[in-house]
C-alpha positions in Angstrom: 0.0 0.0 0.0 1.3 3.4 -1.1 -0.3 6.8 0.2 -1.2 9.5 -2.2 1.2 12.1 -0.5 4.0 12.2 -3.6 6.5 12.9 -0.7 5.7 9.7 1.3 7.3 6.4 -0.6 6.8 4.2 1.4 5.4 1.0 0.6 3.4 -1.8 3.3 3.4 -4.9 2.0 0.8 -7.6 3.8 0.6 -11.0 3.3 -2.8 -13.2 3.9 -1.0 -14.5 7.1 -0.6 -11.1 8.4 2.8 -10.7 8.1 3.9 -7.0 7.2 7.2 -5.5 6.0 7.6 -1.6 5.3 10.1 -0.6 2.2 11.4 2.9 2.0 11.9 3.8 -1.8 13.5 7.0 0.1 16.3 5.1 0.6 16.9 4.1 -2.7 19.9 5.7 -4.5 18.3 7.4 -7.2 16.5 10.6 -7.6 12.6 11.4 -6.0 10.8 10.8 -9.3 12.5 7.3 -10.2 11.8 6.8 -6.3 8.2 7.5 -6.8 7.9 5.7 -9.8 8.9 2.1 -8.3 7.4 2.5 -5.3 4.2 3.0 -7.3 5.3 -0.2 -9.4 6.3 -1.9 -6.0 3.0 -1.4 -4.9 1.1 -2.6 -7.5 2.8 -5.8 -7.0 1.8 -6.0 -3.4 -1.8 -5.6 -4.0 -2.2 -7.2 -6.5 -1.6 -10.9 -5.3 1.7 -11.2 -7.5 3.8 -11.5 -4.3 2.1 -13.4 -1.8 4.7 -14.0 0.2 7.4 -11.6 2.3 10.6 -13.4 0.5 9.3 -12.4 -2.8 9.0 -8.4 -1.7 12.4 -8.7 -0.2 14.1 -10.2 -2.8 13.3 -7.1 -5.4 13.8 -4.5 -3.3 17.5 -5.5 -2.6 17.1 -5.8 -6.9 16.2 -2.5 -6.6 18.7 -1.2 -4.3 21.8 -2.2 -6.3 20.1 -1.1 -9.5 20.0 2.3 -7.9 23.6 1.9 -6.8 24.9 1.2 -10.8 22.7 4.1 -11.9 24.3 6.3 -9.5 27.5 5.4 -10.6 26.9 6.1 -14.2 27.7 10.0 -15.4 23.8 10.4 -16.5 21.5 8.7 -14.2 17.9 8.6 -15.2 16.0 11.1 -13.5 12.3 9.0 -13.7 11.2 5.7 -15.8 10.6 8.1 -19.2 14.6 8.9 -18.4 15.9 5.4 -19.4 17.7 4.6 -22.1 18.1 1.2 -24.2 22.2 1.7 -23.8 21.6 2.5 -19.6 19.8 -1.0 -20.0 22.0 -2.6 -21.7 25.1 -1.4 -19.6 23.0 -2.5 -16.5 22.6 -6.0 -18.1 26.0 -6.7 -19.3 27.2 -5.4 -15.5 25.4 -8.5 -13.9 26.9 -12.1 -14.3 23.6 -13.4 -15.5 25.4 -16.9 -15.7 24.6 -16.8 -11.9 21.2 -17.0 -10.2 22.0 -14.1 -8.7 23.2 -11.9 -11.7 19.8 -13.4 -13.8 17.5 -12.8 -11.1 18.6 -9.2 -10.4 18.0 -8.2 -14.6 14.9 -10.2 -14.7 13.4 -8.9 -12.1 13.8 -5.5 -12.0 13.1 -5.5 -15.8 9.8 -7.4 -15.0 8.9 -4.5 -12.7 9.7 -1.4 -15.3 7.9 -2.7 -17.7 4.4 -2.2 -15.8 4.6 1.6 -16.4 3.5 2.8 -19.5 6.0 5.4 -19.5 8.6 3.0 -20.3 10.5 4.1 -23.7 9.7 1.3 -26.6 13.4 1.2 -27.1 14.0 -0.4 -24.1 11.3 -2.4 -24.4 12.9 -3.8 -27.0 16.1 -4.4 -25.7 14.4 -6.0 -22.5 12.6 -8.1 -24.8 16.1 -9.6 -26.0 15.9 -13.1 -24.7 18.5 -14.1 -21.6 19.3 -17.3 -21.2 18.9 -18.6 -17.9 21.7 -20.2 -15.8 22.7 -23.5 -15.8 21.8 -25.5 -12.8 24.3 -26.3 -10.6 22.1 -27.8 -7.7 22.9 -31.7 -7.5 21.1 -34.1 -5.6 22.6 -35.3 -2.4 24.6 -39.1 -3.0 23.0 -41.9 -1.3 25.7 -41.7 1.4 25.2 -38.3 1.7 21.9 -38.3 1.7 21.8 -40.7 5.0 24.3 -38.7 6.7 22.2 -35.6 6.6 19.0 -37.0 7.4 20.6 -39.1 10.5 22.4 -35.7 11.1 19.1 -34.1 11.5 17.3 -37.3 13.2 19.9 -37.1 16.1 19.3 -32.8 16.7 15.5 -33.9 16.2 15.4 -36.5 18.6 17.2 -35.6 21.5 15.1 -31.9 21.5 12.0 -34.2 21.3 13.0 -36.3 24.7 14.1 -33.3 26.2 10.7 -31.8 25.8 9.3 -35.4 26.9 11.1 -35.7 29.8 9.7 -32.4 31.0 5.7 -32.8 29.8 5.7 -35.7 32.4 6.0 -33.5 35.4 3.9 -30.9 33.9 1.2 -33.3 33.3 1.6 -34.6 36.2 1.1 -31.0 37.9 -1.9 -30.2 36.5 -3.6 -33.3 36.7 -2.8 -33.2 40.9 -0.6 -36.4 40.9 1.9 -34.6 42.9 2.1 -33.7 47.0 1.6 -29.7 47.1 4.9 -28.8 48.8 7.1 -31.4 47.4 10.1 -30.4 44.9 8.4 -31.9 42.2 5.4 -29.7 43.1 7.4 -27.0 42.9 8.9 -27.7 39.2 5.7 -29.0 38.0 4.1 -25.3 38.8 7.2 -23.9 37.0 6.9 -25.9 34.1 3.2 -24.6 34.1 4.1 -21.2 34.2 6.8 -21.7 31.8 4.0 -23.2 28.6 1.6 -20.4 29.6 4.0 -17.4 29.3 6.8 -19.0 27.2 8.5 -17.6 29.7 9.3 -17.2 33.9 8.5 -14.2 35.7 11.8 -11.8 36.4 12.7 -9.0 37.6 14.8 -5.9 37.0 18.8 -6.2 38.3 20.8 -4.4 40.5 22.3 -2.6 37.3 18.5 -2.0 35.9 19.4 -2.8 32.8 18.8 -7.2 32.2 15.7 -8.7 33.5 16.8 -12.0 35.6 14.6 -15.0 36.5 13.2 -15.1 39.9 15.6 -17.4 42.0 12.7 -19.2 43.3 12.2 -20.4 39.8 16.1 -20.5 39.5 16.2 -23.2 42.3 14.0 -25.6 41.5 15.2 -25.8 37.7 18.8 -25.6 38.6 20.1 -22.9 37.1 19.3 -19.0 34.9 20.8 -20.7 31.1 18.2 -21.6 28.4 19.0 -25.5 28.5 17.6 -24.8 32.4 14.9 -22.3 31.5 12.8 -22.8 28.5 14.3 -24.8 26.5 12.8 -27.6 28.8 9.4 -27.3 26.6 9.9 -26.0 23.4 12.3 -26.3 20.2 15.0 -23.7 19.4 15.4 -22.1 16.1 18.0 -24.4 14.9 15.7 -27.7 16.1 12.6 -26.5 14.1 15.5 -26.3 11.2 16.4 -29.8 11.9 12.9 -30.9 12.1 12.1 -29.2 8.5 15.1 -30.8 6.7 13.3 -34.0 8.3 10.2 -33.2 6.4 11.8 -32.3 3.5 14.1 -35.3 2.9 11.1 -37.5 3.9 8.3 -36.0 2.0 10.2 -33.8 -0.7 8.3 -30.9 0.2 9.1 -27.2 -0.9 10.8 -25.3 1.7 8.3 -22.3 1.5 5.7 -25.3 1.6 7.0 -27.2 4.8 7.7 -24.0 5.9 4.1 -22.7 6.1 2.4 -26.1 6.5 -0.5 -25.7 9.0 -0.7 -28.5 11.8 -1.8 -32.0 10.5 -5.1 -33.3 11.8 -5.6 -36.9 12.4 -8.7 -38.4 10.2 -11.6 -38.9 12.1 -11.5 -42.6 13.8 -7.8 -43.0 13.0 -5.7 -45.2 15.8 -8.8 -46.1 18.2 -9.2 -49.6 17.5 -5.7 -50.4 15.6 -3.4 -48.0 16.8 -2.5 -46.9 13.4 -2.4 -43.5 12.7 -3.1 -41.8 9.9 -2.8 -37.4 9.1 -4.1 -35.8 6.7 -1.5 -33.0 5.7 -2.9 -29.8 3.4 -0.5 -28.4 1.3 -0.3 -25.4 -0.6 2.3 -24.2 -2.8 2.6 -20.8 -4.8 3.7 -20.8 -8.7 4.9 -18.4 -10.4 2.1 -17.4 -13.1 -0.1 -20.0 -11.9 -2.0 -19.2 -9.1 -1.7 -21.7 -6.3 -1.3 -25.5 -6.2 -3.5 -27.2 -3.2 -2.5 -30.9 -2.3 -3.5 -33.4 0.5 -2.0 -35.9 1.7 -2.5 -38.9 4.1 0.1 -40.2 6.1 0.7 -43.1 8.4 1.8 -43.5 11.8 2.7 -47.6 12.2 5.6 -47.8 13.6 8.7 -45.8 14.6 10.2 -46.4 10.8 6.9 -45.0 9.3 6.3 -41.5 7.9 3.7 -40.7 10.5 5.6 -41.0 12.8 7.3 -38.3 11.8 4.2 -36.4 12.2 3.6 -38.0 15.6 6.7 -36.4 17.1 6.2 -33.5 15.2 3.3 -32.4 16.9 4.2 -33.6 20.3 8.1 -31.8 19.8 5.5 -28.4 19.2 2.4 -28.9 21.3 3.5 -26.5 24.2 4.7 -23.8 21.7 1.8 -23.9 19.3 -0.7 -23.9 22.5 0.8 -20.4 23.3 0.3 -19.2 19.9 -3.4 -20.6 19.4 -3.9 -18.8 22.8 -2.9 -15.4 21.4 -3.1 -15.4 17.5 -5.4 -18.4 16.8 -6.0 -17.4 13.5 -2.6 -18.5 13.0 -2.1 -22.4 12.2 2.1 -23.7 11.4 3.2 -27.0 12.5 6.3 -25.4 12.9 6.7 -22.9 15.9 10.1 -22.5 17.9 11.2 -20.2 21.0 13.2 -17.2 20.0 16.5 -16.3 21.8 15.0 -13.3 23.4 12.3 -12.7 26.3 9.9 -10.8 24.4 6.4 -11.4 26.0 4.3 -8.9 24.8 1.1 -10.3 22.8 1.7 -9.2 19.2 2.2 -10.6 15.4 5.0 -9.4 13.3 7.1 -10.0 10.7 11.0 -10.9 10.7 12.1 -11.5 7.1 9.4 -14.2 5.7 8.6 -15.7 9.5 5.8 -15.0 11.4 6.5 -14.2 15.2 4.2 -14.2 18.3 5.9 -12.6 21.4 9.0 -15.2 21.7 7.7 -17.4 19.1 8.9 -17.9 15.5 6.7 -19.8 13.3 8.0 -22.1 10.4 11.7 -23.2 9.3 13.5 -20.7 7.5 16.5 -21.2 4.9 18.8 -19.6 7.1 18.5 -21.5 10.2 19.1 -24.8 8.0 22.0 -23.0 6.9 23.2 -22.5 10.3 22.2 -25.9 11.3 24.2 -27.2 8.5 26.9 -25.1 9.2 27.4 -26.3 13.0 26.9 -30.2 11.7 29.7 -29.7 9.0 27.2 -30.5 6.3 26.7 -29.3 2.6 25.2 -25.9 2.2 21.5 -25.7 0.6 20.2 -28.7 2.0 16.7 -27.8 1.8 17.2 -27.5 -2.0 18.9 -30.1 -2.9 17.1 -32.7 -0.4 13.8 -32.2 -2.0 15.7 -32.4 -5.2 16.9 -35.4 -4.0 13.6 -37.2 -2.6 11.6 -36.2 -6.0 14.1 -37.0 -8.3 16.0 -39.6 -7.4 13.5 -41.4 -4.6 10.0 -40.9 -5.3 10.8 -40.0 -9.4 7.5 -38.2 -9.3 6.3 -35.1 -9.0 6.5 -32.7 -5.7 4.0 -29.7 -6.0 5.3 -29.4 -9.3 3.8 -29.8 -12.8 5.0 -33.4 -14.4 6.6 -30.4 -17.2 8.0 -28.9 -14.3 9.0 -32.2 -12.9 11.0 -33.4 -16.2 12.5 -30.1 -17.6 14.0 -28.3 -14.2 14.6 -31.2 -11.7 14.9 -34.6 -13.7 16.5 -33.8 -17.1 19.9 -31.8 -15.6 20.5 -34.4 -12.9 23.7 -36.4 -13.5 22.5 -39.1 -11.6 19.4 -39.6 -13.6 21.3 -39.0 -16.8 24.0 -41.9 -15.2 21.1 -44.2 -14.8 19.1 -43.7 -17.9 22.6 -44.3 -19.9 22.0 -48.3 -18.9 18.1 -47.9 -19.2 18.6 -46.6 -22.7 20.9 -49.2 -24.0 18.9 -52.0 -22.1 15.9 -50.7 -24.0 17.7 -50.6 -27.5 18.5 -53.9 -27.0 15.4 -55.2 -26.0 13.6 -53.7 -28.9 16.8 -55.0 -31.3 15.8 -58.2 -29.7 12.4 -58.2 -29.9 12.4 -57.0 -33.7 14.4 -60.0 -34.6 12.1 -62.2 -33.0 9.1 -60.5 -34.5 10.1 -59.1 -37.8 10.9 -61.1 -40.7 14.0 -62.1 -41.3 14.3 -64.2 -44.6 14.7 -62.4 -47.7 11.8 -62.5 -50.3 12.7 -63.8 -53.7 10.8 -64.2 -56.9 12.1 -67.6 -57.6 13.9 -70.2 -56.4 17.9 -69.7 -56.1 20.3 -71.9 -57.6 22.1 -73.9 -54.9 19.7 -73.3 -51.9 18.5 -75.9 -50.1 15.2 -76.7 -49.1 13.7 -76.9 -45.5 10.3 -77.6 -44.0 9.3 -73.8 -44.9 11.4 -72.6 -47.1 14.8 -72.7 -48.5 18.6 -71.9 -47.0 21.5 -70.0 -49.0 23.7 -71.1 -46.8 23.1 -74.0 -44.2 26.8 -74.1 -42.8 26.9 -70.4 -41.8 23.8 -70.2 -39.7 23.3 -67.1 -36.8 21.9 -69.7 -34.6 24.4 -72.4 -34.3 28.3 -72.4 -34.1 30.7 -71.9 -37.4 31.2 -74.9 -39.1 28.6 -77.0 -37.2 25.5 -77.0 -39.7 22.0 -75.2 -38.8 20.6 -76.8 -36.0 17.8 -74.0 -35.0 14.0 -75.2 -35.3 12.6 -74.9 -38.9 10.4 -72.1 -36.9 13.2 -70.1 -36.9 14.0 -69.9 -41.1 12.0 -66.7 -40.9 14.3 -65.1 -38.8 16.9 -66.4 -40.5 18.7 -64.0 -42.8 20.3 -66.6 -45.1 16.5 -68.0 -45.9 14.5 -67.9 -48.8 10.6 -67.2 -49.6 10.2 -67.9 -53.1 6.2 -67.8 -54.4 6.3 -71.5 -54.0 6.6 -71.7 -50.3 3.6 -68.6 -49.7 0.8 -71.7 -49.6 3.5 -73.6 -47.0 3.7 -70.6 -44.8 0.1 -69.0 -45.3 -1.5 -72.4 -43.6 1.6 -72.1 -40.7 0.3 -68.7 -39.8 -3.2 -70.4 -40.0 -2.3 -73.2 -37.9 -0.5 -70.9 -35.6 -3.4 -69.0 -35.0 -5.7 -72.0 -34.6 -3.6 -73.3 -31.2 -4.0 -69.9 -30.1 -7.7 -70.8 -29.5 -6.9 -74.3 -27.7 -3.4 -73.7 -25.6 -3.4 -71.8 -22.0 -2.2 -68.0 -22.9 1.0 -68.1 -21.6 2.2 -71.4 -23.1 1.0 -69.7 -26.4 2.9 -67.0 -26.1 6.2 -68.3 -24.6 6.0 -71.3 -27.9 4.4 -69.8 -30.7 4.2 -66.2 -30.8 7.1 -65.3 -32.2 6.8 -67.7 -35.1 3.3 -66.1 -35.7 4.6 -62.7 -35.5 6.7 -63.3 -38.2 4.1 -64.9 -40.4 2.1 -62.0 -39.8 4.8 -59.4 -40.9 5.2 -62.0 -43.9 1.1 -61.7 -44.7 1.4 -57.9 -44.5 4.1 -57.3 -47.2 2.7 -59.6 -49.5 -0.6 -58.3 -49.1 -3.9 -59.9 -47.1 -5.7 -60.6 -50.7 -2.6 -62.6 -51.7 -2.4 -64.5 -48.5 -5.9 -65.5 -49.3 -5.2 -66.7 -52.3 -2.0 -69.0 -51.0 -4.5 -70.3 -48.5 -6.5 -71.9 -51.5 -3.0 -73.2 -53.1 -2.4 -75.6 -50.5 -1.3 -78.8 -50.7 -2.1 -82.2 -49.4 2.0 -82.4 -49.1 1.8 -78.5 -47.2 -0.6 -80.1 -45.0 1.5 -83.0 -43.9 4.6 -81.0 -43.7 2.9 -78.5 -41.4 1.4 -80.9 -39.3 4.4 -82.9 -38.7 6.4 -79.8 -37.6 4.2 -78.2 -35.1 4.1 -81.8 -33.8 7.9 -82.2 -33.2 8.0 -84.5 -36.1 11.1 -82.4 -37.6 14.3 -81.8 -35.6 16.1 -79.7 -37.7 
């Protein structure tokens, strides 16, 4: 939202969670009118439901801000959107290193922007309209070793925050539900623990210096001590956790980061578990596509066993249920699977924004990149594992689809892979040699002559060129393949004369079709019949007709004694 006051450029941008960022075109380094100009484009793009999310706003503005940096550095800056020239443009372009993500997105997107005022000049237009290619992906997916490694990586940060939080809803529950002597210690760290999930915090009091808040040593002495391991990190996640638990999500379900992100909490279908004990979530997804409006998924997933998916889920919820019962308390319009405690001791009731996260008093909600980052950072682990883990579960794993179009799916994840492109390599040639294979066996082989050759010799169905050179059988050792076989034969014969011969073959074939079990059919006769048939359709089905009326009584017995193993060879 932009006010109408031409001196006021700043721009609110709101999201439908109620997240809200302020950008100051003032800042920019450019002159008041370009100022005005973009904020007024900036704006557009925030009401208008073309960023719906906090990352996208952020990421232009910084756009913004180094494209107002090179203009200021050029001797004749433009003074307002009419102002720009196709050669400013074009400097601007060839100063970025558009081979980069970076260097492409900082071109495309601020170009994307301009061109929503009418003002623009048509000669830069047209130089905008110059196509860019876009750069190559580098992203790999993780190797199966590696893979493992990060997910146990992020399994072990997981899973001891989740039996830390355990340990400590015993005594709580316990508390509440009056299972514990009034008076006692564990009394006392049960009310603690109480006051601790309702506040997200323990009640303190100003220092001698006046200046740092400390915890009330009552509270101090039953815990054990002032540190965060002592205080509240007894009942909710830290920042880095919730990143552990999202790169958990995301190498288990290959979800989009923004996705997992903002995932609200997964309710359990109606009935689920009572009688069996199994499980099952149903988890609503919703991812944003550039151009395309919104993609909305569900999907149901089930808790039986600890090496199950839902399980997952299970712990999830459990690792979060004091955290998110604090937000639901104060902002329950609000619904993430994800919520962690914040470093500081903010308890004020409120909702704002830090980058793309939503926070409630101490509360963050959802897993952002750079807590992964920082997560990976401490483990020793490969940068962008978000990224390249869903990349990596899609691609390589499920080979399907991930809140992506199957076009999507094929041209930006699958096709640049090098481990897709290794496999397909043996695929490929497996498949060329199948269908090499399977044309010899079904394709006829035997050349078609329009009479007899001079020194061939006659078989059972037609006649041989060359009987001692046979593909079938060794060099030197005579043909010793089933009379079946001369049509795959290259050294065979069809001469006019054996067309009756073969015509009541393909017949006979075809009648034992009716009478044998499918698969004994198939497995013994279809290939001979295959061939007959590719025989019958270059010779032409009125021809075939008429060999069926040329044959013999001879034909006849030949044929019969064949398919009855009469002939060896």
């Amino acid at each position: 939202m932009l006010s109408d006051n031409p001196s006021d450029v700043v721009v609110h941008h709101t999201t439908k969670q109620g997240t809200t960022r302020a950008y100051d075109f003032g800042r920019l380094p450019m002159a008041p009118a370009m100022q005005r100009s973009l904020a007024v484009l900036f704006a557009a793009k925030c009401t208008n439901g073309a960023w719906t999310s906090l990352k996208s706003s952020m990421g232009v503005w910084r756009h913004l801000y180094v494209l107002g940096e090179f203009w200021a550095g050029q001797e004749t800056p433009p003074t307002d959107v009419p102002n720009l020239t196709a050669g400013l443009w074009s400097a601007w372009r060839l100063s970025r290193n558009t081979k980069t993500v970076t260097g492409y997105n900082q071109v495309m997107a601020t170009q994307l922007l301009l061109r929503g005022d009418s003002r623009l000049p048509q000669e830069v237009r047209a130089v905008m309209a110059r196509r860019l290619p876009g750069p190559k992906v580098q992203e790999r997916a993780f190797e199966v070793e590696e893979f493992h490694t990060i997910k146990a990586a992020a399994r072990r940060t997981f899973r001891a925050a989740l039996l830390r939080i355990r340990a400590n809803t015993g005594p709580l529950n316990a508390w509440r539900n009056g299972d514990v002597t009034p008076g006692s210690r564990e009394w006392a760290v049960g009310e603690a623990l109480d006051v601790l999930a309702r506040t997200g915090d323990l009640p303190r009091r100003m220092s001698g210096n006046g200046k740092t808040p400390q915890v009330l040593s009552c509270y101090t002495r039953v815990l054990g001590g002032v540190t965060v391991d002592h205080t509240w990190k007894r009942l909710f996640l830290t920042r880095l956790e919730a990143g552990a638990l999202g790169v958990l999500l995301v190498t288990e379900f290959g979800f989009n980061a923004t996705t997992m992100s903002e995932m609200p909490v997964p309710q359990a279908v109606p009935d689920s578990g009572e009688k069996s004990g199994v499980r099952v979530y149903r988890l609503e997804l919703e991812k944003r596509r550039r151009h395309a409006g919104r993609h909305f998924e569900s999907r149901n997933i089930t808790d039986h066993g600890a090496d199950s998916a839902g399980r997952l889920i299970s712990d999830a919820l459990e690792a979060t249920a004091h955290a998110r019962a604090y937000v639901a308390d104060r902002a329950p319009a609000i619904d993430r699977l994800l919520v962690w405690r914040g470093m500081g001791n903010k308890s004020e009731v409120a909702t704002n924004s830090v980058g793309g996260l939503i926070r409630v008093g101490p509360f963050g909600l959802g897993a952002d990149t750079e807590a992964v980052r920082l997560w990976a950072q401490e483990q020793g682990l490969p940068s962008k594992v978000l990224r390249r883990g869903r990349k990596t579960v899609n691609v390589v794993h499920r080979r399907e689809p991930g809140q992506n179009t199957q076009d999507t799916h094929d041209r930006v994840y699958v096709m640049p892979e090098p481990q897709v492109q290794q496999a397909a390599i043996e695929v490929i040639a497996g498949g060329v040699t199948d269908a090499v294979e399977a044309a010899r066996r079904t394709v006829l082989r035997a050349q078609l002559v329009d009479t007899p050759q001079p020194g061939d010799q006659e078989t059972a169905t037609v006649s041989c060129s060359d009987f001692e050179r046979s593909p079938f059988t060794p060099p030197g050792a005579g043909c010793g393949a089933s009379f079946l076989l001369c049509t795959a034969c290259p050294n065979a014969r069809v001469a006019p004369m054996h067309r009756p011969r073969l015509a009541h073959l393909h017949a006979a074939l075809g009648n034992l079709r009716s009478v044998l079990d499918p698969a004994t059919w198939q497995a013994d006769w279809y290939d001979a019949h295959a061939r007959l048939e590719d025989l019958r359709h270059r010779v032409g089905t009125e021809v075939w007709k008429q060999e069926l009326q040329k044959v013999s009584d001879l034909d006849r017995q030949i044929i019969d004694d064949l398919l009855n193993g009469h002939f060896d060879s």
